[in-house]
N, C-alpha and C positions, 0 to 999 in steps of 0.2 A: 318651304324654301330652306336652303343650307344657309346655317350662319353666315353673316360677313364678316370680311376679317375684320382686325382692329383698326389699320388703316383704312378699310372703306368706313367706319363708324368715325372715326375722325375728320373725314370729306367732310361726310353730310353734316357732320355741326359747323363745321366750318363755315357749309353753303348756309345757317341760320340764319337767321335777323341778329343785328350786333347786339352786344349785351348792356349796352350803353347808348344813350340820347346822342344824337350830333349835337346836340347843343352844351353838352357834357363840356363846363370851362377848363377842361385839362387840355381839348384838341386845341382852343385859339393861341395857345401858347405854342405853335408849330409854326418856325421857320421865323422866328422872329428875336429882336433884341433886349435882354431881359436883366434886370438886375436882382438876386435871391437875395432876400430877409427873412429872419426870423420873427417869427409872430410873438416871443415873447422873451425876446432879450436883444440887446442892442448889436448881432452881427448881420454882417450882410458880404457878399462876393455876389462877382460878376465884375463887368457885364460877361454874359454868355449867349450864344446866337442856338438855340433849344431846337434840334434836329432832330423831326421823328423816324423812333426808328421800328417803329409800330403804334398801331392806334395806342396812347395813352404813356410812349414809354418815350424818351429823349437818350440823345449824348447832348455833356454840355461842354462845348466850347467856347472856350475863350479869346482873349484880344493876340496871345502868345502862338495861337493856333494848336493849343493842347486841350488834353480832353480830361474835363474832374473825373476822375478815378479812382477806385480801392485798391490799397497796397496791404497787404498783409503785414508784411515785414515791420509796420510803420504803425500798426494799432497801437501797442504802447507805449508807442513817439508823442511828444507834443505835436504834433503833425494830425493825431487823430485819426490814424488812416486812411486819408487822403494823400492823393498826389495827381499831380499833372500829365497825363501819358502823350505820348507822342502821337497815336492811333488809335482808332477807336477800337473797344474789344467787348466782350462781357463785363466787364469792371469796370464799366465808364456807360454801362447802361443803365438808365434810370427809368425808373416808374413814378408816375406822378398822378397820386390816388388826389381826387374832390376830399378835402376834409368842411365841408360848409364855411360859408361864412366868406369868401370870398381865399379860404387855406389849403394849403396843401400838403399830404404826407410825401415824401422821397424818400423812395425802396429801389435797393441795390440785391434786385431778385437772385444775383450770381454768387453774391456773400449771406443769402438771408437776412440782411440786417437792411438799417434806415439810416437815413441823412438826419442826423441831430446837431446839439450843442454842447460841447465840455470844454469848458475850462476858457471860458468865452468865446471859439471858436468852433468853427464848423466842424463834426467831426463824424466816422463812422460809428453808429451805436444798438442795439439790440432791437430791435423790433416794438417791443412795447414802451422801446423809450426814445420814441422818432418822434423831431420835432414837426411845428407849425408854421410853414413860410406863406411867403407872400414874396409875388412878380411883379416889381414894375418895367414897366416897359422904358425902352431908354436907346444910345443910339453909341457907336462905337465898336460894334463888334467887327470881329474876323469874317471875311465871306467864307462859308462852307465852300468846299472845292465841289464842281457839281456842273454838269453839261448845261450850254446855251442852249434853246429853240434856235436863234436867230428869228423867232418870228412875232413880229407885234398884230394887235388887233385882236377883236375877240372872234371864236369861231361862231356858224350862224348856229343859229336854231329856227324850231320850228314854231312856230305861235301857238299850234294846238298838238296836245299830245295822242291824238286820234290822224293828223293830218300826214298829207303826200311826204315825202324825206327826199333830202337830195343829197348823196355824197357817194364816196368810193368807198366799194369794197373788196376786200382782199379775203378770197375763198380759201387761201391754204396759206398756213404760217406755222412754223414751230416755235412760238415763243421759249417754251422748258425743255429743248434740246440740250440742257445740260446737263439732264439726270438720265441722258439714254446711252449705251452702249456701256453701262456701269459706271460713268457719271465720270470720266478722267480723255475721254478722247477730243471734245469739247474745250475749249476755253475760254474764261471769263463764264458770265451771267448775268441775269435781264435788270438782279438787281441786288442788294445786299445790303441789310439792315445798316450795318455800318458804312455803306456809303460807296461812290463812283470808287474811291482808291483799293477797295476789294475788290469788287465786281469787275472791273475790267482791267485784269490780270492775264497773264499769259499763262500758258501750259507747263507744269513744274519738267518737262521733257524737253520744251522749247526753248529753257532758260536756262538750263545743264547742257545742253545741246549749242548752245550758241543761235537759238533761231534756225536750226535745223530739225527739224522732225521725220521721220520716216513717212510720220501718215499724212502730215503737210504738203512734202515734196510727190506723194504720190497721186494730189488731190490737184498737181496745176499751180500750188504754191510756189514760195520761193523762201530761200535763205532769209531771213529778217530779223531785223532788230525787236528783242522781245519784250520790251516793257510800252506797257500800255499808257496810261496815266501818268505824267500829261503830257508826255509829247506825243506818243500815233505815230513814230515815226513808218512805221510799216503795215501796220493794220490799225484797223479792220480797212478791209479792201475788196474789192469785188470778184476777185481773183480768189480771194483766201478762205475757205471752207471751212477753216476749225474756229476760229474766230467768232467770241460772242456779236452778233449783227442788230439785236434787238433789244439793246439798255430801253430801260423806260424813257429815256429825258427821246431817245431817237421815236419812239413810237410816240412820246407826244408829240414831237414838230411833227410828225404825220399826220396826226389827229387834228392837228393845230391848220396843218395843209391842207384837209376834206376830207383823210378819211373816217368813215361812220360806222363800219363794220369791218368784222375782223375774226375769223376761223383759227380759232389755235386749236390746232390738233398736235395731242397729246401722241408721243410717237417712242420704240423703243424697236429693238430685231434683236434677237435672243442670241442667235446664232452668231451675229455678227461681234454681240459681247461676249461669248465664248472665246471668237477667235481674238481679241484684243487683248493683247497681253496688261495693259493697266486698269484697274476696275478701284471704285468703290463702293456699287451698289452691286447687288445679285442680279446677275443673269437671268432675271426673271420678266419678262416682257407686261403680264399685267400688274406686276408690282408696282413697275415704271411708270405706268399707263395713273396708278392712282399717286404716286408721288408726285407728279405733273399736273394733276388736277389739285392735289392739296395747294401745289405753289403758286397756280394759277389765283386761285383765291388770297393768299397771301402776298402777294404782288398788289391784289385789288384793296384790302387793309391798306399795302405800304403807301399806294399809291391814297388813298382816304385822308390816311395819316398828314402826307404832305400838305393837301389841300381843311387840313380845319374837321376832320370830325367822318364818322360813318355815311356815306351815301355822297360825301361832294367832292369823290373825286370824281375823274373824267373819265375812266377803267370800270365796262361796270357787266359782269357777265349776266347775260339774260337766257333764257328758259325760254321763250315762244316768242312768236313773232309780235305781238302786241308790246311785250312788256320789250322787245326790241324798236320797236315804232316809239315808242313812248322815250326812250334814253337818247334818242335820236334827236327826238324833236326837241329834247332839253341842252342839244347840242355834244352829249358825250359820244365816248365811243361803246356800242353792242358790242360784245365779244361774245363769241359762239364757243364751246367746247366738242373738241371732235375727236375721231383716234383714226391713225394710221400705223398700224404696226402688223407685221406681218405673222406673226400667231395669235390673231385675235379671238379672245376668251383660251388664249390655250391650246387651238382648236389648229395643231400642225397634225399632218400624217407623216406614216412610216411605214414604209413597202406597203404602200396607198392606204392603211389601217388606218381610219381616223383617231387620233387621241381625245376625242371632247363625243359628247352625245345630248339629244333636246332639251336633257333634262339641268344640266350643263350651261348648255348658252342661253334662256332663261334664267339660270338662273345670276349669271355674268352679265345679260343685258340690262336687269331689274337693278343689278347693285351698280353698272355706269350709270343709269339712266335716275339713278338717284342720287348720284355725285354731277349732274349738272348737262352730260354730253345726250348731242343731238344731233350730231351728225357724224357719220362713219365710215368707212373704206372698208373693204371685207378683206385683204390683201395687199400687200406691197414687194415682197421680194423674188419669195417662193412660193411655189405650188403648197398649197394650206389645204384642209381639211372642206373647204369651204368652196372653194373653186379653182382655177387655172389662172396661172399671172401671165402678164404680157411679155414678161424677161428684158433683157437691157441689148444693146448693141454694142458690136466692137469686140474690143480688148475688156468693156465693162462685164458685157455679157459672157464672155470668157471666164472670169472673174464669179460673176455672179452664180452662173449655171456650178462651177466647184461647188460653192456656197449652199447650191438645191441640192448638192449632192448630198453634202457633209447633214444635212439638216433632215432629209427623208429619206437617203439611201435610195435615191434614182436622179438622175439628170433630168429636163427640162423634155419634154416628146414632141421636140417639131418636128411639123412633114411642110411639105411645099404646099403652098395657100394657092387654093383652087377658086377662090373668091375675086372679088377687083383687086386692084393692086394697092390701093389706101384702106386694105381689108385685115393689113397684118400686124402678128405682136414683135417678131423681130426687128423689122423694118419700118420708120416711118417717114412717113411723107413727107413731102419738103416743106409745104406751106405749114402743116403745125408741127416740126421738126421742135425736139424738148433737150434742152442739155443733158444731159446724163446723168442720172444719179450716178456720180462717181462714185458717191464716200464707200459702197459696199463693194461696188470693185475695186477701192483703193485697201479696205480692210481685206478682205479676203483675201489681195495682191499680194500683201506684206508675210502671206504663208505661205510654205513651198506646197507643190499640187499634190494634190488629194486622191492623185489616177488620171487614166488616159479619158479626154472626154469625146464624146461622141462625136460624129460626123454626120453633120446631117447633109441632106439633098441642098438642091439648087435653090436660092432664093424671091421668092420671100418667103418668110419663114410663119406656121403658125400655130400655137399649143394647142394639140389634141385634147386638153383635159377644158373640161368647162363647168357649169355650175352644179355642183356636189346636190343632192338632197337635203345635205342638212344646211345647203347655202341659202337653198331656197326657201326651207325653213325659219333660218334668220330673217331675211328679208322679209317676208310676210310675218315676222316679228316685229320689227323695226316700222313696215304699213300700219300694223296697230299700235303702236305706240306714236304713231306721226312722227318719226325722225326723217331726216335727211337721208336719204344713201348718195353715195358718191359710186359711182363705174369704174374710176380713174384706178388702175393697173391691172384692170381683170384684163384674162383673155380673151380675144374678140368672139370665140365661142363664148366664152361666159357670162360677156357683157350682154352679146344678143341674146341669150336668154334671159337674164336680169331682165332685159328690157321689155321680151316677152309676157313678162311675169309684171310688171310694172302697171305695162298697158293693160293685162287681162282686169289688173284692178284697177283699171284709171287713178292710178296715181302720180300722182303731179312732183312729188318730193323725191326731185333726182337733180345734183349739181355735179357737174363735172369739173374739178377747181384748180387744174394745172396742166392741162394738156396732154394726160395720160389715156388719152379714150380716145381712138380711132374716127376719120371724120364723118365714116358712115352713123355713127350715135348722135353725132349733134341733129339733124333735122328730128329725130326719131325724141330725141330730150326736149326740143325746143316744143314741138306736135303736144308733147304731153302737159307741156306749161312749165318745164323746169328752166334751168339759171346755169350759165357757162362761163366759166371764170378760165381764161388763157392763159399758161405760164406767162410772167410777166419778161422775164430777160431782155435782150436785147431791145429796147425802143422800136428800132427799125423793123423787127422781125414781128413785132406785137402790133404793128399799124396793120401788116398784110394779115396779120391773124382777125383782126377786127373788121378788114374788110370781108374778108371771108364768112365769119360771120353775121355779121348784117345780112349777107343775101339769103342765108338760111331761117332770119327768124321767123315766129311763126306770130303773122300778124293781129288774131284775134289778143295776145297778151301783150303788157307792156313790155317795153325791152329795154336791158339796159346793159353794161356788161361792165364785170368785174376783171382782177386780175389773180393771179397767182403766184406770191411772191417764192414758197418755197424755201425760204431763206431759215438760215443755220442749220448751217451742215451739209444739204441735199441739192440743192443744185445753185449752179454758178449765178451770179446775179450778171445785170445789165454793165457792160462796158461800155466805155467811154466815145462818144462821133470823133475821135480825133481828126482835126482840120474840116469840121462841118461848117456847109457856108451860111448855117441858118441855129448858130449854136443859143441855149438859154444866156439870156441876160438875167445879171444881178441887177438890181433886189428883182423880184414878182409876185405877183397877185397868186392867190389860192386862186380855185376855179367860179369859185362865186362872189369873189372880189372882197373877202371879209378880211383875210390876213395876207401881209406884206413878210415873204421869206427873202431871208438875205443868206449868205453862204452860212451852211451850218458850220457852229464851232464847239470845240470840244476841247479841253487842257489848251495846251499850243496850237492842237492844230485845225485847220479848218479845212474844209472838203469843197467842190467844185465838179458836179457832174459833169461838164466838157472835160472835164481832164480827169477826173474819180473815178468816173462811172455810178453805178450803186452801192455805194463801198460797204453803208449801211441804212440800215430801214429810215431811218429821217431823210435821206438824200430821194424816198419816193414820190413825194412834191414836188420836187426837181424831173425826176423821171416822167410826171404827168405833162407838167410843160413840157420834154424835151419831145412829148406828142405831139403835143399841139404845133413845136414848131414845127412839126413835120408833117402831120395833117388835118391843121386848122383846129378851130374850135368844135367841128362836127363831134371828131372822136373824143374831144374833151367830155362834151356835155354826155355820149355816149356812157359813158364812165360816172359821172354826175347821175346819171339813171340807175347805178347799178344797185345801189344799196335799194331803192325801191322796188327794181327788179327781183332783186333776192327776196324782199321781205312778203313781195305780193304771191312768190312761191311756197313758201312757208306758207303763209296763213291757206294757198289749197290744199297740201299738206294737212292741215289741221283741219279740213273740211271745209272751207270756206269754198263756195261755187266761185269759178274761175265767169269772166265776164262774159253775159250771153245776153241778147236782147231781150226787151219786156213786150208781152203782150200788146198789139195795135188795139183789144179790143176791151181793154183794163180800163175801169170810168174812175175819174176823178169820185172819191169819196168821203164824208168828213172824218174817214179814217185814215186817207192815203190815198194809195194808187199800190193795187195788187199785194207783193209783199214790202213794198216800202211805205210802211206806217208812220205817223206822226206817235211822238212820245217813246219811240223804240228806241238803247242807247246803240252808239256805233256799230259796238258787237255781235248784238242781236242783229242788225238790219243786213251786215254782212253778211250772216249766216241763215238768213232768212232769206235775202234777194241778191246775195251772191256781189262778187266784186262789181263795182261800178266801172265804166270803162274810161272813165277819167273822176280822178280826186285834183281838187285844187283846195287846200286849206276846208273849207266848214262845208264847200261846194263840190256834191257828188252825184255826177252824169250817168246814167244807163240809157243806150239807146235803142230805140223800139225799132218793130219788126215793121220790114216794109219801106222800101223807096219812099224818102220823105216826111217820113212817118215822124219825125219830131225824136224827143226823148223825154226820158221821167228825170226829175230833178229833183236833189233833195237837201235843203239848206238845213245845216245840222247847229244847233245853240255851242257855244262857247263852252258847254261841262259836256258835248261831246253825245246830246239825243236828240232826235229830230224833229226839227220846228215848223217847217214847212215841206211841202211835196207837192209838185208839180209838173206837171201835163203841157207839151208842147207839140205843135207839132197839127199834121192834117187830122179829122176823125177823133176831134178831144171831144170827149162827152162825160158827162156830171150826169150822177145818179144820187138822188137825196136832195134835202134842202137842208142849209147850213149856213148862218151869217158869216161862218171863216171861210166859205168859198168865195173866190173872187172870180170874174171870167174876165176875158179880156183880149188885147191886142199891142205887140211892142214889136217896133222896128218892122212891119209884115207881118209878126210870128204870133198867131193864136195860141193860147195859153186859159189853163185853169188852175187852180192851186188851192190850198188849203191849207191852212195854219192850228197849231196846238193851240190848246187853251191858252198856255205861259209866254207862248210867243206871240198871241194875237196884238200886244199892243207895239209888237215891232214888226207889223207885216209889211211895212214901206220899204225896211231897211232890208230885211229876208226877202223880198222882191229885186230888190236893188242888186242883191249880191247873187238871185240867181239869173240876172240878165232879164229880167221884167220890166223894170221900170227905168 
C-alpha cells in the first residue's frame, strides 16, 4: 500500500480512544461558575463562567464580559501580562492540566508560558514556574453568548443497548460544507472553539458588499443584512444557500426533537473551486474530503468538552451498526461518515482517459475507510472515471453541462430516452421532483461560457455513459468492506447496472438518501432490503413522496423512512405553508412525547416555521410536526421507524441474514430451537438465525413456516444473551429430557421453552415477557 498522507495519519488518531479518563477533574469544570485560587499564596480572581474550548482547555470569562488574556506589551507591567480582552482569541485560551491533589496547572499554549504568581498577583510566567490553583465553584457570572434549544425534557432512550430504536434519520447532510469549494464560498461554521460570535459570521464579500454577493444573488438569495450574531436579521433562511445552516446548538434541538441518525457526508468539487475566484484551501477534492473528516471528529471533542469529559457528549460518530444501535439506545445522536464529491479518489476522466486505476482506489478506499466513512456516492456533478451522472435541469443544467466540459473536455452524451418516461437523467418526474442543486450552476453561472454547447434531441433526455469497469470494481470494493453505496446521481444506465451488480451479490447495502435516483430503483432497492431516504424540502411535497413510497415497500423487511435534508449549500430547504389552515402550534411535543419544543431562539431572534420555513437545521422538529399536521401521526411514526430502518440495513450489509422463517419441523431442545440457542450473546444469534421479524426491547419474534405454525421466541437477559427460547404455535415438539423444559398452554397457544442455566430461576418472569404466562 502507498503511504498516507500526513493528514490522513492525523484522522486516524484523532478517530483513537481519548488520551484522558472522562472522569479526568479538568472536564467538570465546563460550563460552570468558578472562582480561581492560588494553592500557595493568598490570590484569587474571578468569578469566571470556564467555557470549553476543547476537551481540557477553557476561555475565562468574566462578570465584565471579557476574557483573561495574554498581552505581550504588558509582561513587564505590574499587570503581569495579563489583561482583559474583549473576544475570545489564542491569548485567552487556556489549558488546564490535573496537577493531583484536587490542583491545577494553567498553560497559555499560544505564549508557551503558565498562569502563575508575582508580586502577589496573578501573572503570566515561564513554564516551570506555573503555579497551583484551585476552583471553587460560586455563582455571579456573565451568561456566555450561546444559542437556545427552546427545548426542555430529556430525550428517550433505549433501556437496552442491543434493543429495537426509534427515531428520525436524516441520510444526507453536509455538516463541514465549510472547507469545500476552498473554504471562502460558504459562510459562518458548525462551530468555533471560541464560540457562537465566530462561527456565525457572514462572508467577508458579503459584508464589503453590503449584503450583496454575486454567488448569493445567483443561488435565489437576496440583498441582506450581513451580520449574524445576535440579531439574524436576514439569515440563515431557507431561501439562502451560502449560509452556515447547521451550528451545533441547531443540531442539538434536532437531536433533542428525535432525531437519532445523521449521514454527514464529507463533500468538495474540484472543478467548481477552480472556478471560484476566492479560496483558501487547495482545489484539491480528497484533501477536502479528509479535512472534513478531521473536523467531524473535532466538533465530536467540542461537543464532549461542553457536556463534562470524553464520551458524554450527545455527537458521537460510529463505525457499524451495532455500535450505532447501542448510542442510540443511550439516547445520543449516531453520526455516519460518508462522501459525496464528484472526483472521488481522484478518479475524473479526460477525453474518457480515466485519471485513477485498481491499484489507486484501493488504495484511497483503505485510507477513507480507516478515517471512519461508510457510506459513499460514486459521483455527483460530472461524468467521472467511474460512471455516468444524471446532469441537472434548466438553466442549472446549462450551467453544469459547461462545467462537464471545462473538467473532461466533452459535454454531457444525451440521446432521447427510449425507456418509461420516469426512466430519465435530464428530466424528472413530478412526484419525486428534487430542487436543484443550484450552487454549481450558480458557480459556473458567475463565468462567462466556455463554447457553444451542444443540442441535443427531443426530450427526455438520457446519459449514454454508464457504469465504467473500474466503477464496478469499486463497488464490489465497497461489498467487501460492507459500506453503504448510495445510487443517488448516477445515471439511470449506471444505476441499473449498479443495481445489477448489487443483486448478483445479494447485497442489501444500498441507500438512496435524497431523491437523486429515478423511481424505477426504489422497488428494485426496497426487494434488496435497502433504506430510502427522500429529499426532505418542501413538507407538502414530502407527504406525496411518502405516500408513494409506502406502496413500494417490500414487505418481508421492516420499514421505516428517513429524510434528506441536503442542507448547506446544495439544495433549497422547506419553505414556509403561508396562510395554512392547519398550521404548527407553539410549544409541541417531539414524536414520542419526551421533549416540549418552543420557537427556536437564537441572539435576538427567534424562527417560526409557518412563517420561516426551514431556515435552519433546528427548525427540523418543527418540519416533522408540520407533517403530521398534514398527514396525521401515520407518517409521523413512519419516520419514527426510520432509524431502525436504516440500522436493520446495515447490519444485512455486515452479513446479518435479513428475516426469513424458522423451520415448522425444528424441536424444542435443551439447547434452543435450531439456530436460536440459549447462552448465545445478541450478536452471535443474529448472525446465526438472522434478523428476527420483530424486536421489542429483550423480546425477539421469528416466525415459522407454514399457516399457523406459531413462532420461535427468544427472551434475551438484561447483558444482552439468551435466556429463554421458545416454541409456539401448531406441531411444537420436544426432543430430549431437561428440567428447563417447560410444555404448556396460554391464552389457546401451545408452547414449549427452555431456559439457560443463569436464567432458570427467572423462568416466570422470561415467560411473562415472552406472552406465556
Amino acid at each position: 500500500m502507498r503511504n498516507v498522507t500526513a493528514l490522513t495519519v492525523l484522522v486516524v488518531a484523532l478517530c483513537a480512544s481519548p488520551a484522558f479518563a472522562a472522569s479526568d477533574p479538568r472536564y467538570a469544570l465546563a460550563n460552570d461558575c468558578w472562582t480561581l485560587q492560588s494553592a500557595s499564596s493568598p490570590v484569587s480572581d474571578g468569578p469566571f463562567f470556564l467555557k470549553p474550548t476543547d476537551l481540557g482547555s477553557y476561555m475565562f470569562y468574566d462578570r465584565n464580559k471579557t476574557f483573561l488574556s495574554a498581552d505581550d506589551s504588558l509582561l513587564a507591567a505590574t499587570d503581569g501580562g495579563l489583561t482583559r480582552a474583549a473576544d475570545g482569541g489564542p491569548d485567552g485560551d487556556w489549558r488546564v492540566d490535573d496537577a493531583g491533589s484536587g490542583t491545577f496547572k494553567i498553560v497559555l499554549p499560544a505564549q508557551d508560558k503558565a498562569l502563575g504568581v508575582s508580586g502577589g498577583k496573578l501573572a503570566l510566567v515561564e513554564l516551570g514556574s506555573a503555579g497551583l490553583f484551585t476552583f471553587t465553584k460560586t455563582a455571579g457570572c456573565a451568561d456566555f453568548p450561546e444559542a437556545v434549544t427552546e427545548a426542555t425534557g430529556t430525550p428517550s432512550k433505549g433501556r437496552y443497548s442491543f434493543g429495537d430504536v426509534r427515531g428520525i434519520v436524516d441520510a444526507h447532510i453536509h455538516m463541514m460544507a465549510f472547507e469545500f469549494l476552498g473554504g471562502d464560498a460558504h459562510c459562518g461554521k458548525p462551530w468555533d472553539r471560541y464560540g457562537i460570535t465566530h462561527a456565525l459570521v457572514d462572508c467577508p464579500d458579503h459584508r464589503a458588499a453590503g449584503g450583496v454577493s454575486p454567488l448569493e444573488i445567483a443561488l435565489g438569495g437576496k440583498p441582506h443584512d450581513p451580520v449574524g450574531w445576535p440579531t439574524f436579521k436576514d439569515w440563515p433562511a431557507y431561501y439562502s444557500l451560502t449560509h452556515e445552516d447547521t451550528y451545533w446548538k441547531w443540531v442539538e434541538r434536532a437531536w433533542r426533537g428525535g432525531l437519532r441518525m445523521y449521514v454527514n457526508l464529507l463533500v468538495d468539487n474540484g472543478k467548481l473551486c477552480d472556478v471560484y475566484p476566492l479560496k483558501r484551501n487547495p482545489c484539491d477534492e480528497m484533501n477536502t474530503i479528509r479535512l472534513e473528516a478531521r473536523d467531524t471528529y473535532k466538533l465530536q471533542d467540542y461537543i464532549d468538552a461542553q457536556y463534562g469529559g470524553p464520551g458524554k457528549g450527545w455527537f458521537r460518530i460510529v463505525r457499524d451498526p451495532f455500535e450505532a444501535r447501542k448510542v442510540i439506545n443511550e439516547g445520543k445522536l449516531a453520526v455516519v461518515l460518508g462522501i459525496e464529491n464528484s472526483r472521488l479518489f481522484d478518479c475524473k476522466e479526460v477525453n474518457d482517459v480515466p485519471q485513477c486505476d485498481r491499484a489507486h482506489i484501493d488504495d484511497q478506499l483503505n485510507q477513507v475507510y480507516a478515517m471512519g466513512v461508510r457510506d459513499m456516492e460514486i459521483v455527483n456533478k460530472f461524468d467521472n472515471a467511474l460512471t455516468g451522472v444524471a446532469g441537472d435541469n434548466g438553466t442549472t443544467g446549462v450551467a453544469v453541462n459547461g462545467g462537464q466540459k471545462l473538467e473532461s473536455n466533452h459535454f454531457w452524451d444525451m440521446k432521447t430516452c427510449t425507456g418509461p418516461a420516469d426512466e430519465s437523467d435530464h428530466t424528472q418526474p413530478t412526484v419525486f421532483t428534487h430542487n436543484d442543486d443550484a450552487l454549481a450552476g450558480a458557480v459556473l453561472g458567475l463565468m462567462p461560457p466556455g463554447g457553444q454547447l451542444p443540442v441535443y434531441g427531443p426530450g427526455p433526455h438520457c446519459n449514454t455513459r454508464g457504469l465504467t469497469d473500474l466503477g464496478r470494481y469499486l463497488i464490489e470494493r465497497m461489498i467487501e468492506k460492507k459500506m453503504i453505496f448510495d445510487p443517488d446521481h448516477m445515471s439511470v444506465l449506471a444505476r441499473k447496472q449498479a443495481l445489477d451488480l448489487l443483486e448478483a451479490h445479494h447485497y442489501p447495502g444500498v441507500v438512496s438518501s435524497h431523491s437523486w435516483s429515478t423511481p424505477d430503483a426504489y422497488p428494485r432497492i426496497y426487494k434488496l432490503g435497502g433504506f430510502i431516504a427522500p429529499y426532505a424540502g418542501n413538507s407538502s411535497d414530502f407527504v406525496k413522496k411518502w405516500q408513494a413510497l409506502k406502496a413500494m415497500r417490500d414487505k418481508r423487511f421492516y420499514w421505516g423512512l428517513g429524510y434528506g435534508a441536503d442542507m448547506n449549500g446544495f439544495g433549497a430547504q422547506g419553505a414556509p405553508r403561508l396562510g395554512a389552515k392547519n398550521p404548527v402550534k407553539y410549544p409541541f411535543k417531539s414524536f414520542d412525547g419526551a421533549v416540549t419544543l418552543n420557537k427556536e431562539k437564537t441572539g435576538e431572534r427567534s424562527w417560526d416555521i409557518n412563517v420561516d420555513g426551514v431556515a435552519h437545521y433546528g427548525l427540523y422538529p418543527d418540519w416533522i410536526e408540520d407533517l403530521r399536521m398534514q398527514a396525521g401521526n401515520q407518517i409521523v411514526n413512519a419516520m419514527a421507524r426510520g432509524a431502525e430502518a436504516y440500522l436493520e440495513t446495515w447490519e444485512r450489509a455486515q452479513g446479518v441474514p435479513g428475516p426469513t422463517t424458522r423451520s415448522r419441523h425444528a424441536p424444542v431442545t435443551r439447547r434452543g430451537v435450531g439456530n436460536v440457542r440459549l447462552g448465545r450473546s445478541y450478536l452471535t444469534t443474529l448472525m446465526r438465525a438472522g434478523q428476527p421479524m420483530r424486536r421489542k426491547g429483550r423480546v425477539w419474534t421469528w416466525t415459522v413456516a407454514g399457516k399457523s405454525n406459531g413462532n420461535v421466541i427468544a427472551v434475551l437477559t438484561p447483558s444482552g444473551t439468551v435466556g429463554l427460547v421458545a416454541r409456539t404455535g401448531r406441531g411444537v415438539r420436544v426432543r430430549g429430557a431437561s428440567k428447563r423444559i417447560v410444555r404448556g398452554r396460554h391464552r389457546g397457544k401451545r408452547f414449549a421453552a427452555v431456559t439457560s442455566g443463569a436464567a432458570a430461576k427467572h423462568q416466570r418472569e422470561f415467560l411473562r415477557l415472552a406472552g406465556l404466562r
